[in-house]
C-alpha positions in Angstrom: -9.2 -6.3 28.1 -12.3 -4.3 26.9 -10.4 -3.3 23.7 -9.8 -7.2 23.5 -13.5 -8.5 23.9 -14.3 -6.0 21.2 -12.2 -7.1 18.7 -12.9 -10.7 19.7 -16.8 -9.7 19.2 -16.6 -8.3 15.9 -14.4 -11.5 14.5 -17.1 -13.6 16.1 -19.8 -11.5 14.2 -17.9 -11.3 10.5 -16.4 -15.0 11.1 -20.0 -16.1 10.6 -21.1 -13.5 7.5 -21.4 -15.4 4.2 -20.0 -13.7 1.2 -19.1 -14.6 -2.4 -15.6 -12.9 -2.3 -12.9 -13.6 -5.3 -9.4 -14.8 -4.5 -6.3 -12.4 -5.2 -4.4 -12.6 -7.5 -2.4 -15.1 -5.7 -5.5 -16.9 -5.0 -4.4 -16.9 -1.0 -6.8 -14.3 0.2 -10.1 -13.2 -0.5 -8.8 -9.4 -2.2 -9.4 -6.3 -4.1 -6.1 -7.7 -6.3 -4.2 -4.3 -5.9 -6.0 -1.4 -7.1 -2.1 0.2 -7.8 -1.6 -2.6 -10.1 -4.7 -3.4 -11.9 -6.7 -1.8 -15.3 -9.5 1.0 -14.2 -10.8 -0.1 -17.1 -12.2 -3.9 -16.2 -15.6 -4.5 -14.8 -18.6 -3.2 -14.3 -22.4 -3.4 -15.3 -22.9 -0.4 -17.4 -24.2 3.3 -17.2 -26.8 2.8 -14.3 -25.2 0.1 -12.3 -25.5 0.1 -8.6 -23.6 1.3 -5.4 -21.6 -1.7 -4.0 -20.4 -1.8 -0.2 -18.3 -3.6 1.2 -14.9 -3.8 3.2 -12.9 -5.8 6.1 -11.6 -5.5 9.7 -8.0 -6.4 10.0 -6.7 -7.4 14.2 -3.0 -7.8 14.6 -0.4 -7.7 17.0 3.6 -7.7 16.1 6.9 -7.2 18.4 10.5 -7.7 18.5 13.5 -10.1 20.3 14.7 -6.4 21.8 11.2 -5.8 24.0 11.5 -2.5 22.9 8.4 -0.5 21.6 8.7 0.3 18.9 9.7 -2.3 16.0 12.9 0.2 15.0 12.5 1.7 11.0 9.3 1.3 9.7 8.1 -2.2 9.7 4.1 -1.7 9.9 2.0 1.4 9.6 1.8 1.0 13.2 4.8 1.0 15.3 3.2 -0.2 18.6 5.0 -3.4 20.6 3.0 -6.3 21.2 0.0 -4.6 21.3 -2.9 -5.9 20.1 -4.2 -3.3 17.5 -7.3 -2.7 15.1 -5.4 -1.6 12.6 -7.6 -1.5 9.7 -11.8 -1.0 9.8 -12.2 -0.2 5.8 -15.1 0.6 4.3 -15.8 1.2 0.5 -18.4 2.5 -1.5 -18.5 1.7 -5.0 -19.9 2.5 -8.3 -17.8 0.3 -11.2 -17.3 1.8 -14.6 -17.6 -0.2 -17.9 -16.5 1.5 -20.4 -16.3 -1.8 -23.3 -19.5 -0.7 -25.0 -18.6 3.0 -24.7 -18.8 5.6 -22.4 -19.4 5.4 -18.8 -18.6 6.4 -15.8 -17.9 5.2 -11.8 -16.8 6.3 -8.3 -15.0 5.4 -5.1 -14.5 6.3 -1.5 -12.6 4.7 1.4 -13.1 5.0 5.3 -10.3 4.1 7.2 -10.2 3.8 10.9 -7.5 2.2 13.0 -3.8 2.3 13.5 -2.9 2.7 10.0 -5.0 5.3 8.6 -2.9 7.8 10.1 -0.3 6.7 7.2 -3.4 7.4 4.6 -4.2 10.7 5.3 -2.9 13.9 3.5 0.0 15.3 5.1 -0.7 19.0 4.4 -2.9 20.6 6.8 -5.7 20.1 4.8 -8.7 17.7 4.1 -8.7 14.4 6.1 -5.0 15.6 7.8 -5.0 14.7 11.5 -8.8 13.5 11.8 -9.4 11.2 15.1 -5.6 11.5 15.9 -5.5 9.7 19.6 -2.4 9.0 22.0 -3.3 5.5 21.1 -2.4 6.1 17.8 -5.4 5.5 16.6 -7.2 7.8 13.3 -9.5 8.4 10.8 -8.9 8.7 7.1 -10.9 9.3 3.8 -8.4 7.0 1.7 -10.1 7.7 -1.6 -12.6 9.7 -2.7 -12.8 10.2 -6.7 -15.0 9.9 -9.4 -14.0 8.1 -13.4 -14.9 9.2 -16.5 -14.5 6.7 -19.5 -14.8 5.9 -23.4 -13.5 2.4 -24.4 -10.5 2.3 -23.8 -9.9 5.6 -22.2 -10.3 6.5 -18.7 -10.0 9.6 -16.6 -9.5 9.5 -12.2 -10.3 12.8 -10.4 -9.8 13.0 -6.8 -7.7 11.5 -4.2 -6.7 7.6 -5.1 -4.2 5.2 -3.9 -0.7 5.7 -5.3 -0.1 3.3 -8.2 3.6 3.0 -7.6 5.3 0.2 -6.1 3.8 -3.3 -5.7 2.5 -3.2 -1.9 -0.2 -1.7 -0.8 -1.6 0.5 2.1 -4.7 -1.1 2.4 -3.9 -4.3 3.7 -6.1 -7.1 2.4 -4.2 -6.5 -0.9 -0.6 -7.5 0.9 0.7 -10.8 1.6 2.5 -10.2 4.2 1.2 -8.5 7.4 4.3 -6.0 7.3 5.9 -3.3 5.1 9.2 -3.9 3.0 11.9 -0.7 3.2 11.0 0.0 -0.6 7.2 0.4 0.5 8.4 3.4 2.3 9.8 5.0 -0.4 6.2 5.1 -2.0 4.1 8.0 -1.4 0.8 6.8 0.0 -2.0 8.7 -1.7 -2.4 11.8 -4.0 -4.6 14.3 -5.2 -4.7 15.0 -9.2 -6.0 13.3 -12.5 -4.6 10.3 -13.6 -5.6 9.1 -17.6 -5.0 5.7 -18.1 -5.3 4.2 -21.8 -5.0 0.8 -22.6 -3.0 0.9 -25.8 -2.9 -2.4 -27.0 -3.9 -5.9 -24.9 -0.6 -5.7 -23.6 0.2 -1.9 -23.5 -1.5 0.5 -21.0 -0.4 4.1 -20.5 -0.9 6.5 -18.1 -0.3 9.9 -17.5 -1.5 12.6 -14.9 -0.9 16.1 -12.8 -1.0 15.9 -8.7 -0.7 18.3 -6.0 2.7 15.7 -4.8 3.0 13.2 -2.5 0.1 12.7 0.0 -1.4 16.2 -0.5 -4.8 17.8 -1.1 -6.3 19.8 -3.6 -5.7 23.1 -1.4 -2.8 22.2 -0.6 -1.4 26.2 1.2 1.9 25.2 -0.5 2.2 25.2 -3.7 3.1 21.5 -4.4 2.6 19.8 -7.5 3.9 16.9 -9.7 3.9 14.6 -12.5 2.9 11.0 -12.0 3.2 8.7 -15.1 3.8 5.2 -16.2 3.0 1.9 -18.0 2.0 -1.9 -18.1 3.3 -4.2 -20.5 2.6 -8.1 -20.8 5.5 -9.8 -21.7 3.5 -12.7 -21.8 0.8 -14.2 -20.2 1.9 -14.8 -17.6 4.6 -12.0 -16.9 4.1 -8.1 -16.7 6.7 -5.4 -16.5 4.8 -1.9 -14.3 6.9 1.4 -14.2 6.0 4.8 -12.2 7.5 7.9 -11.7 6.6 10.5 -9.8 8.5 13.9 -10.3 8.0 17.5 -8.7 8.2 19.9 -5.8 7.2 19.7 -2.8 7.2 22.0 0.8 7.0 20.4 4.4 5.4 23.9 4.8 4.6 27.5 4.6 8.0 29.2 4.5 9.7 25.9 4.4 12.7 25.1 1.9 11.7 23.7 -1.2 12.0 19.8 -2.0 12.3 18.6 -5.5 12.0 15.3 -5.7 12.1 12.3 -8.5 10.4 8.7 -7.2 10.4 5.7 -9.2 9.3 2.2 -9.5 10.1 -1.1 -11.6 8.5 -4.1 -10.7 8.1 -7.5 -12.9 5.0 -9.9 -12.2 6.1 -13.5 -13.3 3.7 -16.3 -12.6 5.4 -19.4 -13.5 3.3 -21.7 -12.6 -1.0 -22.0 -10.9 0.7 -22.1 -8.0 4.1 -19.8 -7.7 4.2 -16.4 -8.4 8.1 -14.2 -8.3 7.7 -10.5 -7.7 11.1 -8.1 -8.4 11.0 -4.6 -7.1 13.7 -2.0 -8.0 12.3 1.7 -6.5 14.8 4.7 -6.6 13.9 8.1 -4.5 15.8 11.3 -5.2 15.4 14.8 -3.1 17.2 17.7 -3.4 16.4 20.4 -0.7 17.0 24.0 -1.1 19.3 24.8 1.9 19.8 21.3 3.3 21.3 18.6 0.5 20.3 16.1 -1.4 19.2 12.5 0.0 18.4 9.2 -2.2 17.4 6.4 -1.4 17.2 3.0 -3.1 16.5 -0.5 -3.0 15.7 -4.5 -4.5 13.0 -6.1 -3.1 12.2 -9.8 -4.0 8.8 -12.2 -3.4 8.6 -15.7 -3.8 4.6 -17.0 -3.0 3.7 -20.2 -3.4 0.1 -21.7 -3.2 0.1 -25.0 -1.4 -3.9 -25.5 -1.8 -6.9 -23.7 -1.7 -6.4 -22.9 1.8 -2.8 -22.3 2.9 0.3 -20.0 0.8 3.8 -19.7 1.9 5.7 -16.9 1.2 9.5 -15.5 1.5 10.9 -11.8 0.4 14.4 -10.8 0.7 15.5 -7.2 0.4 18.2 -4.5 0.2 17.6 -0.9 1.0 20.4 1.9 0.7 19.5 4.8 2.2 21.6 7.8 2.4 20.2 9.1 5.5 17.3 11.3 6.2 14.3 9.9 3.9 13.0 6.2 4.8 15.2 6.0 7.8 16.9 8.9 10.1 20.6 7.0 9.7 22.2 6.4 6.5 23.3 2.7 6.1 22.4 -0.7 3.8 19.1 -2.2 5.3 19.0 -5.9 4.6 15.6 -7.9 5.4 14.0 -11.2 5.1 10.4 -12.5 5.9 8.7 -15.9 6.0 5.1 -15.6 5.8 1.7 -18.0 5.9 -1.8 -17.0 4.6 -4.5 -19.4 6.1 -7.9 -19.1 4.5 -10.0 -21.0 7.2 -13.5 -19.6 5.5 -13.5 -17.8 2.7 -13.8 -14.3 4.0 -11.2 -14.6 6.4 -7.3 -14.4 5.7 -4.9 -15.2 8.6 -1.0 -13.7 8.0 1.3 -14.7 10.4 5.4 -13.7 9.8 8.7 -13.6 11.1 11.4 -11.3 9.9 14.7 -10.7 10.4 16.3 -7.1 9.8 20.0 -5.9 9.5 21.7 -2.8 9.0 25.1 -1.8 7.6 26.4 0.9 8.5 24.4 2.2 11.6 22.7 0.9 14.5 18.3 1.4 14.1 17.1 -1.1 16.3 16.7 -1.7 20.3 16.6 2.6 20.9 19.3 3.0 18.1 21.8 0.5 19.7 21.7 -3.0 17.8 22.1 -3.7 14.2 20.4 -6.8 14.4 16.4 -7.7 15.0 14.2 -10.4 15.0 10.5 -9.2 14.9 7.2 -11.1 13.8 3.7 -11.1 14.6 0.1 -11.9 12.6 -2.5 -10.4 11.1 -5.9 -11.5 10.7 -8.6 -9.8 7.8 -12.2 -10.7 8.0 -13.8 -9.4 4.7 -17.7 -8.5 4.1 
């Protein structure tokens, strides 16, 4: 009940803030439009402009037709039953690079507490790995921390940043839906590196960079260390083709067998119309490790948004996952999904996600304790931005 009232409180309090907030790219929710998926190169005020702040609080509760407590393979970053959770406070500190009249440069860092940020730490040992860890589930995470170097239309990133692969998102106000798809688990979640990124033409961008692997920190005690690289092309206006691969080694760690791995995302942005928007996903994950086998792990992943008005979107995403066993999911099998979502913009800072889902599995039982194939699950998110 006291966790309650607090939550309640600080909706009450952030319900009532005025701010002058963009829409997404969807124009449901008020959103950072998906850092993974945007230019580094947009924006700004020039050499000396100021330190921005701001953030959100995301609430949310979700369960299953199984009572079970967990929600079976990973559905949200937080696998608690019917529990009402804070699972996002995020806060940002910014300064915005504009780099159109030549060089400049910017920052960014990211606290995250709450359910998820556990998910958004480095997994190494090192740096943020384990901070505020709780039986609740509950932790503390420096998301991103990096600084951005830039000369028209050349930019450097240095530090820890979001992954740009894949399409979702691990901070949440970027997301439609309130949960995860199978191919979102494929991604990495953060890494540690440089990352150039040059827009080539008005509808090329390139990128290229060296990290220390998948969701590790500089000082990483294990050698790991990878290539991330990709590219953006406009097809049109109104439809862009995004591509990422991430390829290198990686150890669970010290003394432990070696893991090569090879990710890779396709996804193509087609927004036919003001209102509708068609997202296709193809990602593709590859390990082979030394003394153990090789896994892989694949999947399509469709989303169909559509903006009914200013204040209310619908959306639907359907979705096949193979996995082999032993990367997204424990038990190999074909994972087949399907959501129904609403976003509800009541105020203009505050987005409002409910869902239902239904989940079956070929192959293997993963839901109920490992004994149904089947599941219904569905619960609601709620964002207040400031």
């Amino acid at each position: 009940m006291r966790k309650a009232r607090l939550f309640i409180g600080l909706a009450v309090l952030l319900w009532g803030t005025s701010t002058a907030i963009g829409q997404d790219r969807f124009g449901f929710t008020n959103c950072d439009p998906c850092e993974p998926l945007s230019h580094p190169c947009s924006g700004g005020t020039g050499f000396f402009s100021p330190v921005t702040f701001s953030g959100w609080i995301e609430t949310g509760i979700y369960g299953n037709s199984h009572e079970h407590r967990e929600n079976g393979p990973m559905h949200t970053a937080s696998r608690r039953r019917t529990d009402l959770t804070l699972s996002q406070l995020f806060l940002t500190a910014e300064k915005e690079m504009d780099t159109r009249r030549g060089f400049d440069w910017g920052a960014k860092t990211d606290f995250v507490y709450g359910s998820h940020a556990s998910s958004m730490q480095t997994k190494d040992g090192r740096f943020d790995d384990g901070w505020g860890k709780n039986k609740h589930g509950y932790a503390v995470s420096v998301y991103r921390v990096y600084g951005t170097l830039g000369y028209k239309d050349l930019s450097v990133k240095i530090g820890k940043f979001s992954t740009p692969i894949g399409w979702e998102a691990s901070a949440s106000k970027g997301n439609f839906f309130y949960s995860h798809s199978y191919c979102y688990w494929i991604e990495p979640s953060t890494h540690m590196g440089a990352l150039a990124t040059y827009n080539m033409t008005n509808r090329l961008t390139l990128n290229a960079g060296w990290t220390t692997g998948m969701n590790s920190s500089f000082s990483n005690p294990n050698g790991n260390s990878a290539v991330l690289s990709g590219f953006a092309y406009s097809l049109a206006d109104n439809a862009t083709v995004h591509y990422w691969m991430n390829v290198g080694k990686q150890y669970a760690g010290v003394n432990a067998p070696r893991n090569d791995y090879f990710v890779q995302s396709l996804c193509f942005e087609w927004v036919l119309t003001k209102r509708f928007t068609y997202m296709l996903q193809y990602n593709l994950c590859n390990d082979n490790v030394d003394g153990v086998g090789r896994f892989s792990s694949y999947g399509i992943n469709n989303h169909f948004l559509y903006k009914l008005n200013d204040r209310w979107g619908v959306g639907t995403r359907f979705e096949w996952l193979r996995d082999n066993g032993g990367y997204v999911v424990d038990n190999a099998g074909d994972y087949y999904q399907v959501t129904l979502g609403l976003n509800w913009n009541p105020r203009q800072n505050v987005g409002v996600r409910p869902e239902i889902r239904y989940d079956r599995c070929k192959g293997t039982t993963p839901f109920a304790g490992t004994t149904r194939s089947d599941q219904v699950s569905g619960g609601c998110g709620v964002v207040i931005s400031f």
